[in-house]
C-alpha positions as CSV (number, residue, x, y, z in Angstrom):
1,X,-69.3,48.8,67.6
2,X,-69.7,52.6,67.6
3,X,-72.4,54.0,65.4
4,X,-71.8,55.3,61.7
5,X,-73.0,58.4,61.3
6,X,-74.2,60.6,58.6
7,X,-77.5,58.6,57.9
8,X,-78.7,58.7,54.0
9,X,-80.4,57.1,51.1
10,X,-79.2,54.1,48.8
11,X,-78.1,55.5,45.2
12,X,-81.0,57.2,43.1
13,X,-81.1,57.4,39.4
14,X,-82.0,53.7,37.5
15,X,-80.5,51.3,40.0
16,X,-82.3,53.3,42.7
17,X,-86.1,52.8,41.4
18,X,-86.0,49.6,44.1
19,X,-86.7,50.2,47.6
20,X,-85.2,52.8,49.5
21,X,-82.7,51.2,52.1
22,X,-81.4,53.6,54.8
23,X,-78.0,53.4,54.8
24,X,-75.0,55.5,56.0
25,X,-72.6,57.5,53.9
26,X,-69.6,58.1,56.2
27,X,-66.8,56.8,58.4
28,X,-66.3,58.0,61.6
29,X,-63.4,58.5,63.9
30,X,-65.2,56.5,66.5
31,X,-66.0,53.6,63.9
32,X,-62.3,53.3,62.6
33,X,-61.2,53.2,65.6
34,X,-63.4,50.3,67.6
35,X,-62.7,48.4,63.8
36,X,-58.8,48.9,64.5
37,X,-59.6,47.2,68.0
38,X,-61.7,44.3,66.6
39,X,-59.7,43.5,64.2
40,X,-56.1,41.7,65.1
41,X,-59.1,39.1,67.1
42,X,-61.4,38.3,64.1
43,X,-58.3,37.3,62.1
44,X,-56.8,35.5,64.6
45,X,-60.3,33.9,64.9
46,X,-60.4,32.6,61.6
47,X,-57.0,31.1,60.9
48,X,-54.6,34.0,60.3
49,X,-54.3,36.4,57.3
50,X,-53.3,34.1,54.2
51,X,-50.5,35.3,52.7
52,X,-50.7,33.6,49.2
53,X,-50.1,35.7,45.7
54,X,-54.2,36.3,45.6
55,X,-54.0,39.2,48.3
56,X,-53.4,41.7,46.5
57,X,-56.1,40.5,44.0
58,X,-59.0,40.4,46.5
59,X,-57.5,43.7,48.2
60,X,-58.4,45.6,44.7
61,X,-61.4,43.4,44.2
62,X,-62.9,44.4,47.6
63,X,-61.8,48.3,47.9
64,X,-63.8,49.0,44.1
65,X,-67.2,47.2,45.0
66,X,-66.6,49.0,48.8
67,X,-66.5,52.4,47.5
68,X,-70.1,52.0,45.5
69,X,-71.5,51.8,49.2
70,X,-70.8,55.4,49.6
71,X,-69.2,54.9,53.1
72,X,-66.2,56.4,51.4
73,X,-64.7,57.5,48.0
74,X,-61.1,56.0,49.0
75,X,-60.9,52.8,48.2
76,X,-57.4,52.9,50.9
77,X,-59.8,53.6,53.6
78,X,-60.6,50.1,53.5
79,X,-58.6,47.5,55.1
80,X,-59.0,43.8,53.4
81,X,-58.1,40.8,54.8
82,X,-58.4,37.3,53.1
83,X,-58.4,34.9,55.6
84,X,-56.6,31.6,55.7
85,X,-59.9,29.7,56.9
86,X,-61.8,26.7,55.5
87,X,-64.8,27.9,56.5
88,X,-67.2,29.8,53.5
89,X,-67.5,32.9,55.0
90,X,-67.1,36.8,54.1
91,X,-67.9,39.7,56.5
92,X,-67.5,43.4,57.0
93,X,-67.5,45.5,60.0
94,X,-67.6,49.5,60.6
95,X,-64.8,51.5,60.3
96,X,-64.0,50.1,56.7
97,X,-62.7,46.8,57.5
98,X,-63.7,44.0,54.9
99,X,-62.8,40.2,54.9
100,X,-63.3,37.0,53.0
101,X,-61.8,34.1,53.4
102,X,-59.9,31.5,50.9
103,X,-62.6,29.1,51.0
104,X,-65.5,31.4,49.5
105,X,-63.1,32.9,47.3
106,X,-63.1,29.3,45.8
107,X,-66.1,28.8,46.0
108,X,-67.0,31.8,43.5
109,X,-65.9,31.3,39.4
110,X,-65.4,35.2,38.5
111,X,-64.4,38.3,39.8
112,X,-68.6,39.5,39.8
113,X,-69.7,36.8,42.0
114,X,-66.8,37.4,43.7
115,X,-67.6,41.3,44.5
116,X,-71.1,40.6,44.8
117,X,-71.1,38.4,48.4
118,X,-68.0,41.0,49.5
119,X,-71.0,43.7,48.5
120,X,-73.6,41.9,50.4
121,X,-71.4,42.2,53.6
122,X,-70.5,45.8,53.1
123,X,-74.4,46.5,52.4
124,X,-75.1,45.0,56.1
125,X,-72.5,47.8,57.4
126,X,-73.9,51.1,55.2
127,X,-77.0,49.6,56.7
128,X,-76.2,49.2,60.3
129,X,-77.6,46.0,60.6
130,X,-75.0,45.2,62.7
131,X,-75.7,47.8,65.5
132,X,-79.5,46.2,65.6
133,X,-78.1,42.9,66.8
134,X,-75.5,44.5,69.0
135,X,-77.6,43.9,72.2
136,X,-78.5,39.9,71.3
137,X,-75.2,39.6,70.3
138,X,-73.8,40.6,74.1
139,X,-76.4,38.1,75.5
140,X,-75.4,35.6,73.3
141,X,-71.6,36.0,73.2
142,X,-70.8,32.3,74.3
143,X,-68.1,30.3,71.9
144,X,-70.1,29.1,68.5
145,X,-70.6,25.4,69.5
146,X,-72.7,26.3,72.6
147,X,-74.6,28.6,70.7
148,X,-78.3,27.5,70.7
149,X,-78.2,25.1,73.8
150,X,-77.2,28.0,76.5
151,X,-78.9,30.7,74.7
152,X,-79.9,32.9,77.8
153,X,-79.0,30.9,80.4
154,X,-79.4,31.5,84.3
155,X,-77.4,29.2,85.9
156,X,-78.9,27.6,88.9
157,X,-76.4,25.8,91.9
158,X,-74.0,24.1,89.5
159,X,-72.1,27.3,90.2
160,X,-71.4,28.1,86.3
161,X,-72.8,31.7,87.0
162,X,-71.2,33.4,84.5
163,X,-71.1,30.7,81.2
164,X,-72.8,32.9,78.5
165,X,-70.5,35.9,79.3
166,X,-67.3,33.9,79.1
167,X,-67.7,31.4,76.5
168,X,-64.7,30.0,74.6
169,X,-64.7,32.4,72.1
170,X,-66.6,35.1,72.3
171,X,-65.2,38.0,69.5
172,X,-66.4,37.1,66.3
173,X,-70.5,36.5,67.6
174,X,-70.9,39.8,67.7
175,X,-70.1,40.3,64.2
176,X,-71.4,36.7,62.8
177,X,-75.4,36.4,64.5
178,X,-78.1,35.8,62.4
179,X,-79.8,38.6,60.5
180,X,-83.3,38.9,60.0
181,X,-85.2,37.9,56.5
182,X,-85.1,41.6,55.8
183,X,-82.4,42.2,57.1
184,X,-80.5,39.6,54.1
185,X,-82.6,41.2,51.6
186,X,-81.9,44.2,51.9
187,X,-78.2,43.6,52.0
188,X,-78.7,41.5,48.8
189,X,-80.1,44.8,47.0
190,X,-77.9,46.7,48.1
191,X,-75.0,43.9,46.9
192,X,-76.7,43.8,43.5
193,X,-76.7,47.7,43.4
194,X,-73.0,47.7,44.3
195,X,-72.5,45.5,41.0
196,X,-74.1,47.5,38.9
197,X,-72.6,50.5,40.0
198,X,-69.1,48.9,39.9
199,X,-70.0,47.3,36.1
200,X,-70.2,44.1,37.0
201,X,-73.3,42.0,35.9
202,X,-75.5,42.3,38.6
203,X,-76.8,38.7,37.9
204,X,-73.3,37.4,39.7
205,X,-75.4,37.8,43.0
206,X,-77.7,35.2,42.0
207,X,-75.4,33.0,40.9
208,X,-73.2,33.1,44.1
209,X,-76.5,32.2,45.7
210,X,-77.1,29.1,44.1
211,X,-73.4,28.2,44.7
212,X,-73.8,28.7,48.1
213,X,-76.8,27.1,48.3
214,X,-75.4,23.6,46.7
215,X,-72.4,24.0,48.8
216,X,-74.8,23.7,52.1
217,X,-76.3,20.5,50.4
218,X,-73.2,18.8,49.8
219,X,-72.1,19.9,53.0
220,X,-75.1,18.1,54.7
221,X,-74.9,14.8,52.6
222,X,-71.1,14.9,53.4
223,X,-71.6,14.6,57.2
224,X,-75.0,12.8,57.4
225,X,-76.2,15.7,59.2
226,X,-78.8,18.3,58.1
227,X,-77.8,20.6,61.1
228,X,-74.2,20.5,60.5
229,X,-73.8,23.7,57.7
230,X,-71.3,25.8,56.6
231,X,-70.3,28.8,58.5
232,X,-71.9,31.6,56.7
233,X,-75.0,29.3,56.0
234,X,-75.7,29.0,59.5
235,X,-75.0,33.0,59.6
236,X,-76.7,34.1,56.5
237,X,-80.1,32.7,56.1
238,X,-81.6,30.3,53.3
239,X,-79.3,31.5,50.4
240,X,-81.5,29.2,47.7
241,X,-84.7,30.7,48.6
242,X,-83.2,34.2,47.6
243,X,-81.3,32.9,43.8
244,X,-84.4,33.9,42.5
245,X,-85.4,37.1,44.2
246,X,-81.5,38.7,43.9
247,X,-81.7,37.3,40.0
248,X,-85.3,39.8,39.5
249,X,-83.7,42.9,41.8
250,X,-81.0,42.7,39.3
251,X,-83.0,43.2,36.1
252,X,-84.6,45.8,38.0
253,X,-81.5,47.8,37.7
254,X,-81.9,48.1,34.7
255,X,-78.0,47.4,34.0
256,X,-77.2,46.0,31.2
257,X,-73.6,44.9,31.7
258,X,-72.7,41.1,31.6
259,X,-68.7,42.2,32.8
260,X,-67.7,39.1,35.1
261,X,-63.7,39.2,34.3
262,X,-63.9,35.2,34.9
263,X,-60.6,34.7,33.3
264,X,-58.6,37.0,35.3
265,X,-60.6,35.6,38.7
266,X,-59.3,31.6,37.4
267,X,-55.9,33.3,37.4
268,X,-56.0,34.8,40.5
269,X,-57.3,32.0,42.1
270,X,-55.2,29.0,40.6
271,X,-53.1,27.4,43.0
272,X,-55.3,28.8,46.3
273,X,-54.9,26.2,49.3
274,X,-58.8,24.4,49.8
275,X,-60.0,23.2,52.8
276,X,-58.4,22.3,56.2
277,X,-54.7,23.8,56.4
278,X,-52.4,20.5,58.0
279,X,-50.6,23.1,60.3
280,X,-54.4,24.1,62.1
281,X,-54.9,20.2,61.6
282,X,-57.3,18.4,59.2
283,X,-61.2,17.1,58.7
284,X,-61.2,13.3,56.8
285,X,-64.8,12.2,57.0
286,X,-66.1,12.1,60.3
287,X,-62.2,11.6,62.0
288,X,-60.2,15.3,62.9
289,X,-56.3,14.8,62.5
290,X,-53.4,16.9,63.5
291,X,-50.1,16.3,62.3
292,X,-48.6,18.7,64.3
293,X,-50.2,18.0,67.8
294,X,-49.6,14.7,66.6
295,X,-53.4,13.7,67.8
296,X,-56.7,12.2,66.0
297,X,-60.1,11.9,67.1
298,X,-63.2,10.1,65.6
299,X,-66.7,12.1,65.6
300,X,-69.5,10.5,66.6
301,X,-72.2,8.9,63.5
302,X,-74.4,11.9,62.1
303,X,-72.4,14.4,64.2
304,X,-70.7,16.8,62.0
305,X,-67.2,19.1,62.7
306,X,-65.8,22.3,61.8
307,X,-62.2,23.2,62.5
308,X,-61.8,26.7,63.5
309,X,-58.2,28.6,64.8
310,X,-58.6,27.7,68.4
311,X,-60.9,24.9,68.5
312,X,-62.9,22.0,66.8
313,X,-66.7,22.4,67.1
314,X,-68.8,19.2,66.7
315,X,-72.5,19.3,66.5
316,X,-75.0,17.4,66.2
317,X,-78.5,16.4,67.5
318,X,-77.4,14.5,70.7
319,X,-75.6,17.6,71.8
320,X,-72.9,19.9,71.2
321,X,-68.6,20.2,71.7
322,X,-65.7,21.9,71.2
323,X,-62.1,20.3,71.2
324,X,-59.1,22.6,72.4
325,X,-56.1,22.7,74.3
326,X,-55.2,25.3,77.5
327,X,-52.1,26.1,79.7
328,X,-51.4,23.1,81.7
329,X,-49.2,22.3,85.2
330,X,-49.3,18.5,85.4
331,X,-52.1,18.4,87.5
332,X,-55.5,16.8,85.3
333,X,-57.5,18.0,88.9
334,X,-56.4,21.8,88.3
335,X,-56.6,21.3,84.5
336,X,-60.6,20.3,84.6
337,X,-61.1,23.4,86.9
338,X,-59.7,26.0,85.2
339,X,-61.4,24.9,82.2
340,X,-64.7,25.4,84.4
341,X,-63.7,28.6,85.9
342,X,-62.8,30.1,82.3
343,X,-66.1,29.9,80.9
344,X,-67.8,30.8,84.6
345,X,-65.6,33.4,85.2
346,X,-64.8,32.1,88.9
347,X,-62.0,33.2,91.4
348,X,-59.6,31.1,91.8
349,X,-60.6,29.3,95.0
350,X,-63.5,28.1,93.8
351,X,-64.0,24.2,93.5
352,X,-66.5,22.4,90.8
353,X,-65.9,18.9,92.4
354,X,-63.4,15.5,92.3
355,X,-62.6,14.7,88.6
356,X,-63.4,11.0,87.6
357,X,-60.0,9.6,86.7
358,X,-59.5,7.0,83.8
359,X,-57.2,6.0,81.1
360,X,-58.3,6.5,77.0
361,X,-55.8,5.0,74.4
362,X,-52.8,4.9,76.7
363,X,-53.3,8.6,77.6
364,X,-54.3,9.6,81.9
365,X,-57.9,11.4,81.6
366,X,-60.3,13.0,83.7
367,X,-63.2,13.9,83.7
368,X,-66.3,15.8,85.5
369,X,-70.1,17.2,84.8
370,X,-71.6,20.2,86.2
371,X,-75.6,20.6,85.7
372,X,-76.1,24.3,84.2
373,X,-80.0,25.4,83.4
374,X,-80.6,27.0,80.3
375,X,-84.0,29.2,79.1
376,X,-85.9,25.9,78.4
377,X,-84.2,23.2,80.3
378,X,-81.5,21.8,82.5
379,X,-77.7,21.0,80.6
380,X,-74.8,18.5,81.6
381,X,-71.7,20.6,81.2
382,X,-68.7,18.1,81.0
383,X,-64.8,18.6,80.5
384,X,-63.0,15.8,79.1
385,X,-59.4,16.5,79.9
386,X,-56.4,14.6,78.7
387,X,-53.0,14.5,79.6
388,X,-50.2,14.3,76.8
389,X,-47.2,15.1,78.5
390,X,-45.5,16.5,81.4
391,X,-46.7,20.5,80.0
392,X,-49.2,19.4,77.5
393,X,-53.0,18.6,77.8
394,X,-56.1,18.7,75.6
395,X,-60.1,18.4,76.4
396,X,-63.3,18.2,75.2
397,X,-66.2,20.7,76.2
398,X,-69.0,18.7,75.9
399,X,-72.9,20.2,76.6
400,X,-75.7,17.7,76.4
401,X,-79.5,17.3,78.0
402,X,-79.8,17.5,81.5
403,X,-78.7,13.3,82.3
404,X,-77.0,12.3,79.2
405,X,-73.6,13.3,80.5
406,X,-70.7,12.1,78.2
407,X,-73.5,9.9,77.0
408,X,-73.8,10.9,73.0
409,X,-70.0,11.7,73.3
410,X,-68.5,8.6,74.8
411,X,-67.3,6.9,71.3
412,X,-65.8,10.6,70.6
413,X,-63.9,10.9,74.5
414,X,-62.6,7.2,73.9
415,X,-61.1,7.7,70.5
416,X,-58.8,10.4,71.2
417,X,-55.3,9.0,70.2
418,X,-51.6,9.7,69.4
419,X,-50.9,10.1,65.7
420,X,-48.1,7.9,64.3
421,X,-45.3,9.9,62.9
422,X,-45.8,8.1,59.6
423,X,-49.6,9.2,60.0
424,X,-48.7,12.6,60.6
425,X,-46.4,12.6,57.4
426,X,-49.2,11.1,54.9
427,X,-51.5,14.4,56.0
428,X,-50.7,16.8,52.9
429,X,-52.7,20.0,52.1
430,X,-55.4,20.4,49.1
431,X,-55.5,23.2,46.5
432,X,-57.1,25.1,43.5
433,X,-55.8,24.2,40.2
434,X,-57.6,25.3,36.9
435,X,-57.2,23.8,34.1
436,X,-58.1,24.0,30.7
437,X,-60.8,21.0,29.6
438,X,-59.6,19.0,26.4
439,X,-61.4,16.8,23.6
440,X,-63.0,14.0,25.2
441,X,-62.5,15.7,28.8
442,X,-66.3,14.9,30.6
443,X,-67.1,15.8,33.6
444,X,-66.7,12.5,34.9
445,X,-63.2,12.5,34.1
446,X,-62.2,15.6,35.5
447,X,-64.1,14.9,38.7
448,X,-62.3,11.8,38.6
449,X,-59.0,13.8,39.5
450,X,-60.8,15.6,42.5
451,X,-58.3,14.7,45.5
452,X,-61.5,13.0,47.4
453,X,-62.2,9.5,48.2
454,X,-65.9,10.2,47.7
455,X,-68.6,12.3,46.3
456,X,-66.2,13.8,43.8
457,X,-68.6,14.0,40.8
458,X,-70.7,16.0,43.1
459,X,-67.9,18.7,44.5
460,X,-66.9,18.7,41.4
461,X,-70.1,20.2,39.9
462,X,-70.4,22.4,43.4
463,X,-67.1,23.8,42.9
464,X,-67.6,24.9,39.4
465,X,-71.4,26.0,39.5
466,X,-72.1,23.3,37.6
467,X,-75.5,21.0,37.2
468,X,-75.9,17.6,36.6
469,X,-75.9,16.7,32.9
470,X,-74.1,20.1,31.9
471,X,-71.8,19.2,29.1
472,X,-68.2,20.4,29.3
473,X,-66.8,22.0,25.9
474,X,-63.0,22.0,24.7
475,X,-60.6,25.3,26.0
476,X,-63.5,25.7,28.9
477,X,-61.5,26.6,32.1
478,X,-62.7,24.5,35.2
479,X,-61.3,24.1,39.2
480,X,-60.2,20.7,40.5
481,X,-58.8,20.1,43.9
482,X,-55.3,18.4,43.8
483,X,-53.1,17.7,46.5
């Protein structure tokens, strides 16, 4: 991204007696413009603009906690997207572009929490965080599965030259890298300043914390799988260590507001779709369904998944795939290779070997594993290609320590199956629905209409920042998830 420029000071006066944080106060031509170009690919990236009644809503929301940044006094020279992702993530990059998506939207219970995590991501921009990682970023620019196992690789005779440059999908790492300790708390004071500037309560940082932070936890005890997190958990470091740091810098403002607008957020947010949208296909447990590919797949035990636009990312600690589909000819030989030469960036006459033919649920598959070596040690690259129809095929990318091969992945490659129509049919999307807690209303029984098959006492206490043994009280407005 081009540079901001302008540099400058973070607001003076009471809410400025904190630390001084650089930031930038303008911007630029140059910085609109690469923001314009980024832009159409990081929505596209996460799942499509959503187009539900809450738009406008965030768009307002976002454009008066932007403006307290300084980078502008217009609150239309911001561009806000809510994404249609089931991911919990919110981001912002130069040139005035701000995003959130559905899912942290309903994760937050008022408008100050919220504006705070929207402010957070804005502070990394006035900042210029983001041009600080630009150069690890470029290194690192491999699709988000992969990240951590190829991390600087120099690949040796396999012939996969050019993996880390290609990747799958390369266009939101360089917005999406981990910051640095610092680098989070400073854009956590400058989030809480926002707040108080805007006259919200500046607490509602700390308390989006601590919802974030449960959220990782029941994420993790959902999957079985302590390295399987959410999105901007895995981006945003260690939200419960700061709940208590952001909840002092925001008595240090001295603000005294408590202005969350809850009921006007519950409003807005009532009705929201949650979780996995049926038409980018669905997450149940540890098995991915999608009704429209009319395919299923079962992830391996302590593995865990996330379902992004173009691909499904499985992770765990045997090793690490993606699930997607690519053009395909009716040739499984030429399928496997282009696969290989997209992420090498090979010509066209280059050959990676005879695939290993097989048959998985009644579906033709092939198969073949490259050896690739990363900073630390050697990798088994495999694609795991599978034919569905004259014009139609699917694979696996699967990465895993030098020998395994399909090894951790075998029960995943051989459960890849047609979906029934009738299967397909039974798949139904999940949303918000407030309601309005009566006499004699627990939160047992409310839980108890969650649309989950398990753990619903606990997402229901996640959902509303709730703790165990917190007592509900009559004409108290609460989420639930219904289908």
């Amino acid at each position: 991204m081009a540079s901001l420029c302008a540099i400058g000071l973070a607001a003076s006066g009471a809410i400025g007696q904190q630390k001084q944080i650089r930031t930038v106060s303008s911007i630029s031509a140059a910085d609109k413009a690469a923001g314009a170009k980024a832009h159409p690919q990081l929505v596209k990236e996460y799942g499509g603009a959503y187009s539900g009644s809450q738009v406008g809503y965030v768009t307002t929301v976002a454009r008066k906690i932007a403006v307290q940044s300084g980078l502008s006094n217009a609150g239309g020279d911001f561009t806000v997207t809510l994404l249609n992702s089931p991911v919990n993530n919110a981001f912002a990059i130069p040139g005035g572009y701000v995003y959130i998506t559905r899912q942290l939207m309903a994760l937050a219970n008022d408008e100050a929490e919220m504006a705070g995590v929207l402010g957070h991501e804005i502070g990394h921009v006035a900042a210029q965080h983001g041009q600080r990682r630009q150069q690890a970023a470029q290194r690192n620019a491999i699709g988000g599965a992969l990240l951590g196992l190829l991390t600087g690789a120099v690949m040796g005779d396999s012939g996969l030259g050019g993996l880390l440059q290609k990747g799958i999908g390369t266009g939101s790492q360089l917005l999406t890298l981990r910051f640095s300790r610092t680098q989070e708390y400073e854009a956590d004071d400058l989030g809480i300043r926002y707040l108080a500037k805007a006259g919200y309560d500046p607490q509602a940082m700390s308390s989006m914390l601590a919802s974030l932070a449960a959220q990782n936890a029941l994420d993790q005890r959902a999957t079985g799988d302590a390295r399987s997190i959410p999105e901007w958990a895995s981006t945003h470091p260690d939200p419960a260590a700061r709940v208590g740091r952001a909840a002092q810098r925001a008595r240090e403002t001295g603000a005294r507001s408590s202005f969350r607008n809850r009921d006007a957020f519950l409003t807005a947010v009532d009705g929201i779709l949650y979780g996995d949208d049926p038409k980018q296909g669905t997450i149940s447990g540890s098995r991915f369904l999608h009704p429209e590919l009319r395919l299923a797949f079962t992830a391996p035990a302590g593995f865990g998944m996330e379902n992004g636009s173009d691909a499904v990312s499985i992770t765990g600690s045997g090793g690490q795939a993606q699930f997607s589909g690519a053009p395909y000819s009716g040739n499984l030989q030429s399928y496997v290779e282009s696969i290989f030469r997209s992420i090498a960036g090979q010509d066209s006459g280059n050959r990676f070997g005879e695939i290993n033919r097989t048959t998985v649920n009644g579906l033709s598959a092939g198969y073949l594993t490259v050896r690739a070596q990363s900073q630390s040690s050697q990798v088994d690259v495999t694609v795991f290609a599978y034919e569905f129809g004259p014009n139609s095929a699917y694979h696996f990318l699967l990465v895993t320590p030098a020998g395994a091969g399909i090894g951790p992945f075998s029960s995943l490659v051989g459960s890849l199956s047609r979906l029934s129509a009738q299967d397909a049919a039974a798949i139904r999307s999940r949303r918000i629905s407030v309601v309005t807690v009566k006499a004699g209303d627990t939160v047992d029984s409310l839980a108890g209409r969650m649309a989950y098959a398990d753990m619903r006492q606990d997402r229901f206490l996640t959902l509303n920042g709730l703790r165990s043994g917190d007592a509900l009280r009559p004409g108290q407005k609460v989420k639930i998830v219904i289908n």
